[in-house]
Structure formats: structure tokens, C-alpha cells
C-alpha positions in Angstrom: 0.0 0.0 0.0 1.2 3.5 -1.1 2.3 5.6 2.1 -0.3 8.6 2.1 0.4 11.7 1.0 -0.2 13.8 3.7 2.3 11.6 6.0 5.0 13.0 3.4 4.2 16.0 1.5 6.7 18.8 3.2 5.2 21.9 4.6 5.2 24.9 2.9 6.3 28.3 4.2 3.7 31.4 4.1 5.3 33.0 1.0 5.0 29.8 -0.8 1.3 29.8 0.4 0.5 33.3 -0.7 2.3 33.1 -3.9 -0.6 30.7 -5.3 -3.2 33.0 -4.3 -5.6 34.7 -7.1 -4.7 38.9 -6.6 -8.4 39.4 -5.4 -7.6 36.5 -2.4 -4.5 38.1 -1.7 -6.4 41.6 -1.1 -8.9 40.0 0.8 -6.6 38.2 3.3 -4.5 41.8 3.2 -7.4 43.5 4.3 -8.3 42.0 7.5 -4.4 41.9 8.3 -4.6 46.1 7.6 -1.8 45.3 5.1 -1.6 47.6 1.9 -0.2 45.9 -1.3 2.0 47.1 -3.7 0.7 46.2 -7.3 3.2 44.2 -8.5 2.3 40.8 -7.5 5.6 39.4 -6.6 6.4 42.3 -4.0 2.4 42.3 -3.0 3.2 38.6 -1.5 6.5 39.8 0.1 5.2 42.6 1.7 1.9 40.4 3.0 3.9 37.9 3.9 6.6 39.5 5.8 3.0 41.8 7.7 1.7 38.5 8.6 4.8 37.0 10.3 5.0 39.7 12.6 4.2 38.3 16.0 2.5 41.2 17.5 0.5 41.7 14.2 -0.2 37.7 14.6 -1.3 38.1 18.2 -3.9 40.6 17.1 -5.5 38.6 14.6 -5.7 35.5 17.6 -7.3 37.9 20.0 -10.2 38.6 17.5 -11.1 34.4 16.7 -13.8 33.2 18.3 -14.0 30.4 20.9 -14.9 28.4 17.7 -12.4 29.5 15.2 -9.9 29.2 17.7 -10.9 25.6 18.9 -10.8 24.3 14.8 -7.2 26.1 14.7 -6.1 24.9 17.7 -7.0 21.3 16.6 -5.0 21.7 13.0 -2.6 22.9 15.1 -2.3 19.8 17.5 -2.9 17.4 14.5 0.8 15.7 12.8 2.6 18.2 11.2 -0.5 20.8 11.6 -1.8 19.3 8.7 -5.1 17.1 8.4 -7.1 15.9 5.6 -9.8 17.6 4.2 -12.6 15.4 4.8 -11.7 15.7 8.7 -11.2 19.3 8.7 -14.4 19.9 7.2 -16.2 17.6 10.2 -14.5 19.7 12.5 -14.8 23.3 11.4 -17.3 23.2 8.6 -17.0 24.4 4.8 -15.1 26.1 2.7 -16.8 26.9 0.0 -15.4 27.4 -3.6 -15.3 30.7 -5.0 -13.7 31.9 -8.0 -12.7 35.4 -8.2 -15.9 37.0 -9.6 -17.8 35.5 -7.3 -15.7 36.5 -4.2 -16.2 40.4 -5.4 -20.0 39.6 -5.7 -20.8 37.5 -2.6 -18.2 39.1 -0.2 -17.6 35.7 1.9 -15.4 36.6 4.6 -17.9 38.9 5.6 -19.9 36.3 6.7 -18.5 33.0 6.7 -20.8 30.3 6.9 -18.0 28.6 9.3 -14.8 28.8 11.4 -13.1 26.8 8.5 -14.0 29.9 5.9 -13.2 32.4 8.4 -9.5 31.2 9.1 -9.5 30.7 5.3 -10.2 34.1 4.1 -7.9 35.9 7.4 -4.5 33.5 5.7 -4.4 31.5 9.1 -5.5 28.0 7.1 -4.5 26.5 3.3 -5.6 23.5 1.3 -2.7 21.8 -0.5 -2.9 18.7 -2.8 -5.8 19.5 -4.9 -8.2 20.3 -2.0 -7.1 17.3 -0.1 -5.3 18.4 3.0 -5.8 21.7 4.7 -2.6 23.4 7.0 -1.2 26.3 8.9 1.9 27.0 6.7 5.3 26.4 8.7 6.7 29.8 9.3 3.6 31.4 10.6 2.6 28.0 13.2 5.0 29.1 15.9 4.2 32.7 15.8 0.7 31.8 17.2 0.1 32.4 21.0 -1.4 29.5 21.4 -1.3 29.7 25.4 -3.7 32.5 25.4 -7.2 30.2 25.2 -8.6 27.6 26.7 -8.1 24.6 24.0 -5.1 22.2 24.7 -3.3 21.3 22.0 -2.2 17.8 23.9 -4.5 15.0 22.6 -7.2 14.2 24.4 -6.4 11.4 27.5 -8.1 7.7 26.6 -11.5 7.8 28.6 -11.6 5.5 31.6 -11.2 1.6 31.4 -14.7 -0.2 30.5 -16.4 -1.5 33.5 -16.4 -5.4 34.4 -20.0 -6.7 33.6 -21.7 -9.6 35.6 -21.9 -13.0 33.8 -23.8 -12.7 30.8 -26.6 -15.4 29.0 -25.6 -17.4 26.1 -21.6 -18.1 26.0 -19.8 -19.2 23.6 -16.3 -19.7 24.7 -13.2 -19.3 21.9 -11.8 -22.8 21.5 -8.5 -23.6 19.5 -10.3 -25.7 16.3 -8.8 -23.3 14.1 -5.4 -25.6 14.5 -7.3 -28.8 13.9 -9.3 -27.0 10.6 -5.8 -25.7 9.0 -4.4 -29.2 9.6 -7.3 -30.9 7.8 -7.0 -28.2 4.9 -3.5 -28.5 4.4 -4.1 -32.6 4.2 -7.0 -32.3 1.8 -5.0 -30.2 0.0 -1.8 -32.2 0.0 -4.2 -35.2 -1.4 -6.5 -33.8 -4.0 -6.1 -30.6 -6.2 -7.9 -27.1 -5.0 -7.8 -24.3 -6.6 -7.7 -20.7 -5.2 -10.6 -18.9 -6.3 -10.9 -15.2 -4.9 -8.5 -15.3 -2.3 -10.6 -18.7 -1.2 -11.8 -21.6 -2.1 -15.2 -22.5 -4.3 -18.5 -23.4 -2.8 -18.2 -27.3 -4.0 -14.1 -27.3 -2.4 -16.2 -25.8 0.8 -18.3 -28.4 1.0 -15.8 -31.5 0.0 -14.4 -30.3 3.6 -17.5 -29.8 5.5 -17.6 -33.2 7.2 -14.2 -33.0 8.7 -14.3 -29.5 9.8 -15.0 -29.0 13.8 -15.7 -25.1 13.2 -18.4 -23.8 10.6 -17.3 -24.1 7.3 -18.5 -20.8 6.2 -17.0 -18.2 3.9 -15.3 -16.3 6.2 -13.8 -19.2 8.2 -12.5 -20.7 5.3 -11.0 -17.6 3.9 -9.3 -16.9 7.1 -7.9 -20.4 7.0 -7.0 -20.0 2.8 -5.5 -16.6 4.3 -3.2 -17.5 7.1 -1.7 -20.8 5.3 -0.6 -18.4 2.8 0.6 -15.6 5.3 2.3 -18.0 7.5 3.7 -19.6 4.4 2.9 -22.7 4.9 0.7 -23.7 1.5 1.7 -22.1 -1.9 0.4 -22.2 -5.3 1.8 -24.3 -7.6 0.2 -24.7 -11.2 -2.4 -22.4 -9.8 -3.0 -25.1 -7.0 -3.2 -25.0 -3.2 0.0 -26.9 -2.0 1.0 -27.7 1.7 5.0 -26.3 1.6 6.7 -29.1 3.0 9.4 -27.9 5.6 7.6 -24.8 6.8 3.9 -26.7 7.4 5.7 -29.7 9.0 7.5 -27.0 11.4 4.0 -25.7 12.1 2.0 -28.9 12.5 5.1 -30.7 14.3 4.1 -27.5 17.1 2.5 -27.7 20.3 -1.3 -26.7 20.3 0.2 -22.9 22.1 2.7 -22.6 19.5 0.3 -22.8 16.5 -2.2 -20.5 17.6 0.2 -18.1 18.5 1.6 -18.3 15.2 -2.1 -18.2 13.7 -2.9 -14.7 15.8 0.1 -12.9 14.8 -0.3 -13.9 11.1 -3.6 -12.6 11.2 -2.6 -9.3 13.3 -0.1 -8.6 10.8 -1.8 -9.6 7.4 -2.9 -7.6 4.9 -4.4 -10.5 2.7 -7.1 -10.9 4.9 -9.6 -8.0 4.2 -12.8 -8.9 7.5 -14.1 -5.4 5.8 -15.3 -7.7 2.4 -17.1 -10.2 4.6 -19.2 -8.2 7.3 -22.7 -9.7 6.8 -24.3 -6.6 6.6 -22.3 -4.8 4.0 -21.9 -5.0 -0.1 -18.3 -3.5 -1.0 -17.6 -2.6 -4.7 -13.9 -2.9 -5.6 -14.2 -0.1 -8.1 -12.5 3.3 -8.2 -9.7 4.1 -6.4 -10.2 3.6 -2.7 -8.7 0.8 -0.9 -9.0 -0.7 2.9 -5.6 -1.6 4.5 -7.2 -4.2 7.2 -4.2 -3.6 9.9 -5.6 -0.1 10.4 -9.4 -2.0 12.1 -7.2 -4.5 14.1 -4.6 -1.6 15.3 -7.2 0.3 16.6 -9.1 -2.9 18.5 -5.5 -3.8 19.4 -4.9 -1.0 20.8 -8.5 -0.4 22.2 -8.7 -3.9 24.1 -5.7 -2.6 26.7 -8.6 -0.8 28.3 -11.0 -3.7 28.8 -11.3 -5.7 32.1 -8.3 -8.5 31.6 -10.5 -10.7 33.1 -13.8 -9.9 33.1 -16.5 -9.2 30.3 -17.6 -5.8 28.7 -19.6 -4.4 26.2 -18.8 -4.7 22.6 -20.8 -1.5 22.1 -19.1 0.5 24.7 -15.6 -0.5 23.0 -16.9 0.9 19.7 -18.7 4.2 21.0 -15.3 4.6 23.1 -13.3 4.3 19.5 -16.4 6.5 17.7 -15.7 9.3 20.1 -12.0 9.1 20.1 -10.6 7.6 17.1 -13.0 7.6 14.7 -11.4 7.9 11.6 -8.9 4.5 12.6 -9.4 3.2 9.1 -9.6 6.3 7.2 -6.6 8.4 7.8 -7.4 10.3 4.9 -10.7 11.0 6.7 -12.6 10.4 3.6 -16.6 9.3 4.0 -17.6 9.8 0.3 -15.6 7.8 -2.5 -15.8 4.1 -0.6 -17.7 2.0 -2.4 -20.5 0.3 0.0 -23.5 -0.5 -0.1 -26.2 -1.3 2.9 -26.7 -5.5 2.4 -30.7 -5.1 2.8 -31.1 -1.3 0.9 -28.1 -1.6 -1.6 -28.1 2.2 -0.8 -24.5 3.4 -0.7 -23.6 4.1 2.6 -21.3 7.4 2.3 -20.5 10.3 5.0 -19.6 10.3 8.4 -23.5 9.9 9.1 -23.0 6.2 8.1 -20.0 5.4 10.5 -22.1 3.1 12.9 -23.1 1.2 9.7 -20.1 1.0 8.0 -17.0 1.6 10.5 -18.4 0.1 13.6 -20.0 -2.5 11.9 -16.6 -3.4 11.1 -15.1 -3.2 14.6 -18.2 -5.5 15.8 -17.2 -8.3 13.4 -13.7 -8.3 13.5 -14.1 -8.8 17.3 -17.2 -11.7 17.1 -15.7 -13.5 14.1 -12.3 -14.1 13.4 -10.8 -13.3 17.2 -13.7 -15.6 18.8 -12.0 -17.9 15.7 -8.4 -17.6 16.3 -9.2 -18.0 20.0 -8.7 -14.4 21.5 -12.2 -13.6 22.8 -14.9 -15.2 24.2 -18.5 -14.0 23.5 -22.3 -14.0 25.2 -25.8 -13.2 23.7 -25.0 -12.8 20.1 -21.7 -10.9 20.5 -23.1 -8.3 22.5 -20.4 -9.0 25.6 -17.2 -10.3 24.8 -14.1 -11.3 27.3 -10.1 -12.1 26.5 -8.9 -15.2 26.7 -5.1 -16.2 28.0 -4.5 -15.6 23.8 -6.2 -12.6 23.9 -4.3 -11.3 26.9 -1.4 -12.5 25.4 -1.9 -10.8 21.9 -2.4 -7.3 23.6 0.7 -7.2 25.7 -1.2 -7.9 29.3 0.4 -11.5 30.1 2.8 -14.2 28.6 2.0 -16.5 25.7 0.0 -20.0 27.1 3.0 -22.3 27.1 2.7 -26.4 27.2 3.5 -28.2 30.2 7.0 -28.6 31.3 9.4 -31.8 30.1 6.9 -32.1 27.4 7.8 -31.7 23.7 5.4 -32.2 21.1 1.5 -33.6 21.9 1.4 -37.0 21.9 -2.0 -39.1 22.3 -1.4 -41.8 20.3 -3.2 -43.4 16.8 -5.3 -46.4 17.3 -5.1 -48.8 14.4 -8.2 -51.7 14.5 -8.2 -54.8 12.9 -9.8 -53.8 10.2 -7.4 -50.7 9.0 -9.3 -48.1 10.8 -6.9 -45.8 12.0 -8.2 -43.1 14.6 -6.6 -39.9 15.3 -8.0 -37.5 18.4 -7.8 -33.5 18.1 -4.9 -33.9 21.1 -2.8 -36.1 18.3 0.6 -34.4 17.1 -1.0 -32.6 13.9 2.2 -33.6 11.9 1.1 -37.4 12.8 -2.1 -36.9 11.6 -1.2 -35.2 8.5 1.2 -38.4 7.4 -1.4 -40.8 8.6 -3.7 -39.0 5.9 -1.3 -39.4 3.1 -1.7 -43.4 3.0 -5.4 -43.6 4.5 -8.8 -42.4 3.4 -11.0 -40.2 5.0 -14.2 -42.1 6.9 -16.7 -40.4 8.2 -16.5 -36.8 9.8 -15.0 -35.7 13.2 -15.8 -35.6 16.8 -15.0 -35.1 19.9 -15.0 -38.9 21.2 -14.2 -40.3 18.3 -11.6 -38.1 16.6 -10.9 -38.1 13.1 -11.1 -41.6 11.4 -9.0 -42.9 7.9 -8.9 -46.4 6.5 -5.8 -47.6 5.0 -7.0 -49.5 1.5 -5.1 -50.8 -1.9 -6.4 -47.8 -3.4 -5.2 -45.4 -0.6 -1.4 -46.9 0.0 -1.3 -47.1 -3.8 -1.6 -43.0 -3.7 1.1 -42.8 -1.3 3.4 -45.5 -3.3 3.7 -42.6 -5.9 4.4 -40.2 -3.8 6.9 -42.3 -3.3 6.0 -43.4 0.0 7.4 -47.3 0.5 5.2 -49.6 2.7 8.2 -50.3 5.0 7.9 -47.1 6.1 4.0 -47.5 6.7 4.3 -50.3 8.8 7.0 -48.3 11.0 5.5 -45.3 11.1 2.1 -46.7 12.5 3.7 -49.0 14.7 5.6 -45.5 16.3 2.5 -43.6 16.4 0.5 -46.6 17.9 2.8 -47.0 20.7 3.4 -50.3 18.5 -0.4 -51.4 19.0 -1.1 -52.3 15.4 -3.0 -55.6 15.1 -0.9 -58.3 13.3 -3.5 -58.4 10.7 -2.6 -55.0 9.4 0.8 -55.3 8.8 0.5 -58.5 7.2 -2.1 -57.1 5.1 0.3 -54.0 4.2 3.3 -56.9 3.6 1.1 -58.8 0.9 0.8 -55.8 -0.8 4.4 -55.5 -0.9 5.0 -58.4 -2.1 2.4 -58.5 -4.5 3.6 -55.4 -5.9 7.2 -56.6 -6.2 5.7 -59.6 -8.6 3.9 -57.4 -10.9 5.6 -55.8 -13.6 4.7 -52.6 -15.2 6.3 -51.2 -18.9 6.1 -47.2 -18.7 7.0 -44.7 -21.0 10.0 -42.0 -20.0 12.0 -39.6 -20.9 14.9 -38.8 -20.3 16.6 -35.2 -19.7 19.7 -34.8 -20.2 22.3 -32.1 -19.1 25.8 -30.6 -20.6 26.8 -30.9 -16.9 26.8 -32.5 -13.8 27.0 -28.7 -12.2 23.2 -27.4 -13.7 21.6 -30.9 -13.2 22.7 -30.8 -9.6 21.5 -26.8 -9.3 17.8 -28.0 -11.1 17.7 -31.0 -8.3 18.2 -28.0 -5.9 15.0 -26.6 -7.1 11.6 -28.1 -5.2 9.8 -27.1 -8.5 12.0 -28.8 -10.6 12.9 -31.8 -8.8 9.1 -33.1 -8.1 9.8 -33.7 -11.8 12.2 -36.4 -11.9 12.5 -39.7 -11.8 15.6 -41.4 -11.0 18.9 -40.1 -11.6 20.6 -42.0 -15.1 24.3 -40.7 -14.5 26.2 -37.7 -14.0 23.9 -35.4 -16.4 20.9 -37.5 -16.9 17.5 -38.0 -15.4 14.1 -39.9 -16.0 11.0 -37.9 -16.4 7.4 -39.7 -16.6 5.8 -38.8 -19.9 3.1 -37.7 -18.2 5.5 -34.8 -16.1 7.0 -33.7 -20.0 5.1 -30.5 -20.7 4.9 -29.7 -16.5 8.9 -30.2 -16.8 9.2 -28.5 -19.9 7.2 -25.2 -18.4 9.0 -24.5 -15.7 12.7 -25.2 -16.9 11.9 -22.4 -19.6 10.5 -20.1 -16.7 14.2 -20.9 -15.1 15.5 -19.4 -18.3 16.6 -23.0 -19.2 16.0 -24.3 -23.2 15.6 -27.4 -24.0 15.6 -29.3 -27.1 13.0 -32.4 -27.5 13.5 -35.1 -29.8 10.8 -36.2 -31.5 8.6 -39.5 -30.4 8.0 -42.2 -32.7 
């Protein structure tokens, strides 16, 4: 996202403020500062500038502002820079309204300014800069203000007082840490079958292929978290436009205690700008059209920020939180303090929801969902009747600054319930099984039935299933010694026997493939393209120094994305 302007733009001095003014302005401005102009313009706006910049002269003009003008000025003046956009001026001190110089002879507007903005506007204290887009007190003429002679600080105003701690409410729904179980399953059915990413998601029918073995709701906004953070965390990538598990960074993830991951997930999500919550509130329609644009840390920033002020252990008032931000930081996603160009529409009305009239509907709206959906999710908050209370958990506190991560138990490394194998090849893996287990038992098993809390998650190793994992190159050797690890070597004779016949079985049949083979003019590049995971999930076995087999079935994959590594490669024609 591009910085914004008004953060960088450098302030201009009072002479190069006056020296874009129209001559009739200039007179106007010289006027109320009983300043008489010479007619050359260059020497006007030296001689008004140099009158203006006289502290006793600048004192004079102070003492005649109202309590209002002085209040708007003050504020500009207490703002970064003493420059503030527009839009957020205009809120504060009204209007100013465009005049060209005919008009100002005709109408006479600083006679009777139809606000405090105008009035500073037309006596020189106030410009607009950037095509009408910020409004400041130029540089030079700032510090000759006596800004200690009214009643307006120019400190920000102090946070108000810490929400109160509520009695228990109705209806709980405590945070729970499914999220971690969810993104394992995803990553698995991802690892197994192909998914495509389709608007930053998934489609409705990849949704609902996952639907049984979700715990959580697999809803739009869920999933799109979970599509989200995999990417963030960079853990899944896309390869050929497909959702793919990345091998050593998701194993370092799922290999993590429970504690571990969802810190990782919270901190992802605090931090992420792929996740936009402002596309999915329920109650909104946003167009991406024009040139607007959300950047989603600026919501979770000011809730961040917001939550140090809630009991640490008690519940509160989600509306409270947001009248709280309304009346102090109300303009937390829009810096620029612009209410008119977004693109939103009310979800029941379709009428576009613009000005600062709209906030609750559009800006607080926001804030409620961020805190009900994906921090109940990630599980930072717990929340009663509907979201209208809400209360940290150890995550949340943890998130905010107020207390330590949740760490696991001493002396213990990784989570380790173990996987019961049956007789039969049904393989059962609870929610408190190392995720990395679970994940490899997937790879040779198919899914059976959805999930639950007694029964965990249940696969069933079949011909079909071990023959997937055979050309992923998985052997049966290893199977048998992984389940027999994970089992706390409880796997019923039965099983392995049955996984041994296969072996054998598949060591008497033959098979007659066709291959190709890629050669190299070195030793050197083959070894660099072996180096490469895109490359390498190419090739067969190594023929030689400069020579490997690639299934006729990988050619055109293979031949793509050597060429994309700059790499050409002559094919000799089949017969």
C-alpha cells in the first residue's frame, strides 16, 4: 500500500502559500491583516507575507477568533505536522466553499462565513494543499501563534476511563482452538487432492468437500481466514495455480504444540494484509471499483490498541468499546478522513452508505465483526448473547501485551495421544494427536466419516489409498514403521500382514512405462535443477552424471517450468 500523501508532503512556508493565491484573495486576506499591497504581485506577496509574520500583528488577529475558530485552529494545530485531511477538517470546522474570483467580489464571503473553517480561510491562518485534499497552517507562521492564550489544549485528548467489568452474561460461547485442527485438515485435503484458489478462497463445492471433517463452521469467512493464514504464514503455496501444503515450513508448524500454533495463527492474522474482514461483514456490499482501498491492519490496530482498556479478566460491552473508538478515534481506518468515495453498499437497501452519518453502519460494523468472528475464531475472545459482551482469553491477553504466551507443560515436547489402528485398517486420530502425525497418517489412508470429539478423526488404509502414497513415493516399510511408532506399537498383526502382501504383491507385478529422459551438458546445472523443489518433483531417478528420467506424463509440467528458469531445452521427436 502506497504511504499517504499527507504523512510526506513537506510543509510549505507562508510565501510559498500566498504566492498561489488569485490577486483578489491576496487583497482579501491583506485587508483583515490592515496590510496595503504594492501592485506588482511578486512584491504584494512579500510585503503580505513578511506583515503577517509579525508576532505582534499575529497576536492581534488571535485575539479577534472566536472560541470556535480558535478551537478548529487549535485542533490543525495539534494534528501531525498541523496538517489534516480535508474530509476531517471539514467535520471539524465546517466548509469552505469554492469561489472563483468574480464570485468573491459579488458575494463578499469573509464577511460572513458560513464557518470557522471559511473564516480562518479568508484571514490567511488556514491553506488547502494537494488539490483540496489536506488543509494546513503554513510552517513559518505556526509558531508565531500564542497558542497559550485560550482555553483549547493542544495535547491530545487522554483515553477515557477503562470499560467496566460486567456480571456473567446469557448465552456463552467460549473461543476454542479448532482453528489448529481446521488448517491441519486443509492442508491434508489439499496435499491429497487438487484445490484451486478462487478469490483469495476456495469454491463453494471445495467448501463443502471439507464440510464433514471441519469441527468449526465451514462458512465463507472461516475458510478464507484459514485459505489466508496458510498463505501468510507460508505454509501452503500455489503451484500450477493449485493449493499446496510447503513441505518444511507446514511440518514446522503442525510438528508445534497446540500454544505454539495459535500463536503463530494470531500474529499472522494481526499482521496480514491478505485478509480484508471489511469484504465479509454480513451486513455490508463492498464494490472494488475506483480508487479507494481498505488496508485491514488499520481495524485490528485500533481494537488492538482499544482492548488494553478492557477488564483483563472480566466481560464488557462490545458496544461500549466501539462508542469509546467512535468518540475518540474515529477515523482508525480512514486516515485520509474520507466518507464519500468508498464504495459500500447497505446488504438489505443496496443504498450506498457514504458520509460520516454512516459510520455506525459502515466503521463500527466493522469493529463488531472483527471482534465476534475471526478473534472468537483464532481464539482471542470469548462471547455471550449474540456478541453483544465479549471477554479475553489467556490468547487474547497474550496478543495485547497484558500476560505471557499460554506455554505447554514442562518436560513435554510435542502432543502426543497416540493413533489407534483396528483390525480392520481403521486408524483413529484425536484432536490432542501431534498434527504432523495426523497429517502423514492422511497421506496413505482415506478419510471415513466426519470428526468428533469422542471419536476423533477416522481414515482407513485401502489398496487404493497406499497405492496413492506409493507414488508419492512413500514405500510400505515405512508404513508399517510409522504406525507401529505412532500406535505406541499397538497395530493388530492383521494390518501389517495385510500392508506386507501388498508388498510383495507389488514386487511380482511388472509394469512397462513410458519415460523420458533429460539430459544435461553438466553434472553442475543438473545438480542446481535438483536443488529446485519445482523442478525436482519432476524427476525420476537419476541415469548418470547429467541425466535424469522424467514420466511422460511430467514432459510438458517439466518443460514449463525449466523455460520459466531461463533453461532451453531441445526435445526429440517420439515415434
Amino acid at each position: 500500500m502506497q504511504p499517504l500523501l499527507w504523512y510526506t508532503c513537506a510543509m510549505q512556508t507562508l510565501k510559498q502559500t500566498l504566492a498561489e493565491y488569485e490577486p483578489e484573495l491576496l487583497r482579501i486576506i491583506a485587508d483583515r491583516w490592515d496590510v496595503d499591497l504594492p501592485r506588482d504581485r511578486r512584491r504584494a506577496v512579500a510585503a503580505l507575507s513578511q506583515a503577517m509574520l509579525d508576532r505582534e500583528r499575529a497576536s492581534a488577529i488571535w485575539a479577534r477568533l472566536s472560541d470556535e475558530q480558535r478551537g478548529a485552529l487549535q485542533a490543525l494545530l495539534a494534528a501531525a505536522d498541523r496538517k489534516m485531511p480535508s474530509a476531517m477538517f471539514k467535520r471539524l470546522a465546517g466548509e469552505v466553499r469554492p469561489m472563483g474570483a468574480d464570485r468573491l467580489v459579488r458575494e463578499k464571503p469573509y464577511l460572513a462565513p458560513v464557518s470557522a473553517a471559511e473564516a480562518l480561510y479568508y484571514l490567511g491562518l488556514i491553506a488547502y494543499s494537494g488539490g483540496q485534499a489536506f488543509v494546513y497552517v503554513p510552517s513559518d507562521l505556526a509558531p508565531l501563534l500564542p497558542t497559550e492564550r485560550t482555553g483549547y489544549d493542544l495535547k491530545p485528548p487522554e483515553r477515557s476511563e477503562p470499560l467496566p467489568s460486567l456480571p456473567e452474561p446469557q448465552d456463552i460461547r467460549p473461543a476454542d482452538t479448532s482453528l489448529v485442527d481446521d488448517l491441519t485438515t486443509f492442508l491434508i485435503h489439499c496435499y491429497n487432492e487438487d484445490v484451486l484458489l478462487v478469490n483469495e478462497s476456495l469454491s463453494d463445492e471445495a467448501r463443502m468437500a471439507l464440510e464433514p471433517y471441519f469441527i468449526g463452521k465451514v462458512d465463507a469467512v472461516r475458510i478464507a481466514l484459514i485459505v489466508n493464514l496458510a498463505f501468510e504464514m507460508g505454509i501452503a503455496a500455489l503451484e500450477e495455480e493449485k493449493i499446496k501444503p510447503v513441505p518444511a515450513k507446514a511440518r514446522l508448524w503442525l510438528d508445534s504444540p497446540r500454544p505454539a500454533q495459535v500463536r503463530a495463527l494470531a500474529e499472522s492474522w494481526q499482521s496480514s494484509r491478505r485478509f480484508d474482514e471489511l469484504l465479509f461483514v454480513p451486513t455490508l456490499r463492498v464494490e472494488r471499483t475506483g480508487t479507494w482501498q481498505n488496508d485491514p491492519l488499520l481495524a485490528r490496530q485500533a481494537i488492538c490498541n482499544y482492548l488494553e482498556g478492557v477488564p483483563p479478566n472480566g466481560w464488557w460491552a462490545v458496544d461500549e468499546l466501539v462508542e469509546t473508538i467512535h468518540e475518540e478515534e474515529p477515523d482508525f481506518m480512514r486516515p485520509d478522513g474520507d466518507y464519500e468515495s468508498w464504495y459500500i453498499r447497505d446488504a438489505k437497501t443496496n443504498k450506498y452508505l457514504r458520509g460520516f452519518e454512516h459510520w455506525h453502519a459502515v466503521d463500527g460494523a466493522l469493529l463488531r465483526f472483527i471482534l465476534t468472528a475471526p478473534m472468537h475464531m483464532l481464539g482471542l475472545l470469548d462471547i455471550a448473547e449474540g456478541g453483544k459482551f465479549c471477554r479475553l482469553t489467556p490468547y487474547g491477553r497474550a496478543l495485547i501485551g497484558r500476560s505471557e504466551w499460554p506455554n505447554p507443560p514442562p518436560n513435554t515436547s510435542r502432543e502426543g495421544v497416540p493413533i489407534t489402528v483396528d483390525a480392520d485398517g481403521t486408524c483413529r486420530a484425536m484432536r490432542a494427536t501431534n498434527r504432523y502425525e495426523r497429517f502423514q497418517l492422511a497421506r496413505f489412508t482415506n478419510w471415513i466419516g466426519g470428526v468428533s470429539s469422542t471419536e476423533g478423526y477416522r481414515y482407513l488404509i485401502t489398496p487404493e489409498s497406499v497405492a496413492r502414497a506409493r507414488k508419492q513415493g512413500v514405500r510400505i516399510d515405512q508404513i508399517i514403521t510409522f504406525l507401529q511408532r505412532v500406535s505406541a506399537n499397538n497395530v493388530p498383526e492383521t494390518v501389517i500382514n495385510q500392508l506386507r502382501a501388498w508388498a510383495a504383491a507389488e514386487a511380482q507385478t511388472a509394469s512397462l512405462e513410458q519415460l523420458w529422459v533429460l539430459r544435461l551438458p553438466s553434472e553442475a546445472l543438473l545438480d542446481s535443477l535438483f536443488a529446485l523443489p519445482k523442478v525436482r518433483r519432476y524427476f525420476g531417478a537419476r541415469l548418470g552424471a547429467q541425466a535424469v528420467v522424467v514420466r511422460a506424463d511430467q514432459r510438458e509440467a517439466l518443460l514449463k517450468v525449466l523455460r520459466e528458469n531461463n533453461l532451453q531445452v531441445e526435445v526429440s521427436p517420439s515415434e
